[in-house]
C-alpha positions as CSV (number, residue, x, y, z in Angstrom):
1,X,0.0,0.0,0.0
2,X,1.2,3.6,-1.1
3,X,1.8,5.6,2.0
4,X,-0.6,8.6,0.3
5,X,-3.2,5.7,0.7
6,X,-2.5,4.5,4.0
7,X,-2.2,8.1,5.4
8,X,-5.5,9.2,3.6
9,X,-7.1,6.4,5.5
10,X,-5.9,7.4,8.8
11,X,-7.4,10.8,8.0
12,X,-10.5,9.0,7.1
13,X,-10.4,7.1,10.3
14,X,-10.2,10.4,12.6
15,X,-12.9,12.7,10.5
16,X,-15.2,11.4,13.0
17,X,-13.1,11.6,16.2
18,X,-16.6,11.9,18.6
19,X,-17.6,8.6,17.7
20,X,-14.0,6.7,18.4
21,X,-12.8,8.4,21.2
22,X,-14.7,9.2,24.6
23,X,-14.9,12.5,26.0
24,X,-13.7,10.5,29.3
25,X,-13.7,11.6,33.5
26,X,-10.7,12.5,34.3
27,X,-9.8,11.5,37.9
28,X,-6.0,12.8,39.0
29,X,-5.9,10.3,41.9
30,X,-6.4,6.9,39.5
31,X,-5.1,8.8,36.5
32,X,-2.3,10.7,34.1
33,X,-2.6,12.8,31.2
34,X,-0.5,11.7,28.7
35,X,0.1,11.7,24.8
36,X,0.8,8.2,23.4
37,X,2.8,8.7,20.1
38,X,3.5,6.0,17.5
39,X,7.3,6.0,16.3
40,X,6.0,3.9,13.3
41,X,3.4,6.4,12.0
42,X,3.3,9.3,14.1
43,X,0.3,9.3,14.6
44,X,-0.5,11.4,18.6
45,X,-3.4,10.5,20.4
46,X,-3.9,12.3,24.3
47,X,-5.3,10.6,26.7
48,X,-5.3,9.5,30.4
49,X,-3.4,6.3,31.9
50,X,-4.5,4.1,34.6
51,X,-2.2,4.5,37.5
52,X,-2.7,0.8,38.8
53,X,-3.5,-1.0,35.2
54,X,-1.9,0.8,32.8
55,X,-4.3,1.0,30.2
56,X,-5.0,4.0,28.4
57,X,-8.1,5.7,27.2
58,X,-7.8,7.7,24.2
59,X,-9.4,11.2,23.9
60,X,-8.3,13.1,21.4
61,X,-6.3,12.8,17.8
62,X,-3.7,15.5,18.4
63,X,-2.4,17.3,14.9
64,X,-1.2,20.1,15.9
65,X,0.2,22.4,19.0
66,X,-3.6,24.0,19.0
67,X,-5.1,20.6,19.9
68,X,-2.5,19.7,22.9
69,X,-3.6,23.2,24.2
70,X,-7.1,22.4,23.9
71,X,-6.7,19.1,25.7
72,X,-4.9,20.8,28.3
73,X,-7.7,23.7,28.6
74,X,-10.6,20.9,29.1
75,X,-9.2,18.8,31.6
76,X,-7.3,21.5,33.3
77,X,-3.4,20.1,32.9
78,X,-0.2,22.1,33.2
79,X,2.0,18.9,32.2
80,X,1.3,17.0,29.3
81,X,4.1,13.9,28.9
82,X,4.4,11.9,25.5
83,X,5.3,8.1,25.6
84,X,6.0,5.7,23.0
């Protein structure tokens, strides 16, 4: 597959960014912001990680600078830490 393809599907994918990713709680004492980054694609998605389990709920497709400040600005975060 052509990566113009596969990256046009990924856009695809996100047009609709309500219906795959939850406008979660966030609870500070069972949780962390956090920006999960792929080092294959690139592709940034923020978020909040279980403290005891690890997992991660996605939020929010990030693109650009504007959208980590928007995350930030709705769940009230000074810090906003990107793992890979």
């Amino acid at each position: 597959m052509k990566m113009s393809k596969l990256f046009s599907k990924l856009g695809e994918a996100f047009r609709g960014q309500s219906e795959r990713f939850s406008s979660s709680e966030y609870d500070p004492k069972t949780q962390y912001p956090a920006i999960r980054a792929s080092i294959c694609t690139g592709e940034k998605v923020a978020g909040f990680r279980d403290r005891k389990s690890g997992k991660f709920t996605e939020v929010m497709l990030i693109r650009s600078q504007k959208d980590i400040e928007q995350f930030k600005e709705a769940y009230h975060v000074d810090t906003l830490p990107t793992e890979y």
